[in-house]
N, C-alpha and C positions, 0 to 999 in steps of 0.2 A: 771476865775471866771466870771459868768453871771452878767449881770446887779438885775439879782432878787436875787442874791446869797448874794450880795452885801448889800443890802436895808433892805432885810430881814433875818437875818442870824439864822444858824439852834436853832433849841431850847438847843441842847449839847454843844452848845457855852458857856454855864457859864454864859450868861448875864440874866439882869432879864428881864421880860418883863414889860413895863411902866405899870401903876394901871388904865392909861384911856383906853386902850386897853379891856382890862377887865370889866371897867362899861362901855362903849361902848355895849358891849353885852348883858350885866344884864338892861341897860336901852332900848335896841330893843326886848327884850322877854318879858320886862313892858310892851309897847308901843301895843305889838301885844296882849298881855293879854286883855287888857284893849280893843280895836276893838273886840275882841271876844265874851266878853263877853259883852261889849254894845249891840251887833246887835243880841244877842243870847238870853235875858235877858231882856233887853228893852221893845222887843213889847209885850212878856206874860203880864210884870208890866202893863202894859198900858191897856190892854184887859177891865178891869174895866170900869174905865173913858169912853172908847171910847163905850160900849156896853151900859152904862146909857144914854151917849148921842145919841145913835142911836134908845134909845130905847128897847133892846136887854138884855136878860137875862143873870147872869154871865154863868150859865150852856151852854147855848145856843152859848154863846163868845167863851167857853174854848175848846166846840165841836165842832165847825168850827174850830177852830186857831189847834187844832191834826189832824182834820182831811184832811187841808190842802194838796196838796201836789203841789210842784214846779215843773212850765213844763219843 
């Protein structure tokens, strides 16, 4: 038997698997939700604010920020 065989044994073992194992993974697909949709979500909400303060129309904001595109 391996050293990984050992450590980690197969899932037909009968054993259960511990419950932090578990939210271990429910709390990194939080974690990644949450970056996603901050960086994705964020600067639209913002568009307002930043277009009053520049002076800038919301129409004008929202037509630039589509029509954007990343080099």
């Amino acid at each position: 038997m391996t050293v990984h065989e050992e450590t980690n044994p197969p899932a037909t073992s009968g054993e259960p698997v511990p419950p932090v194992r578990g939210w271990a993974g429910v709390a990194a697909i939080t974690a990644s939700l949450f970056v996603f949709l901050t960086t994705e979500l964020m600067p639209i909400g913002l568009l307002t604010p930043i277009g009053e303060s520049l002076g800038v129309s919301v129409g004008a904001a929202t037509g630039r920020r589509t029509t954007a595109r990343p080099s």
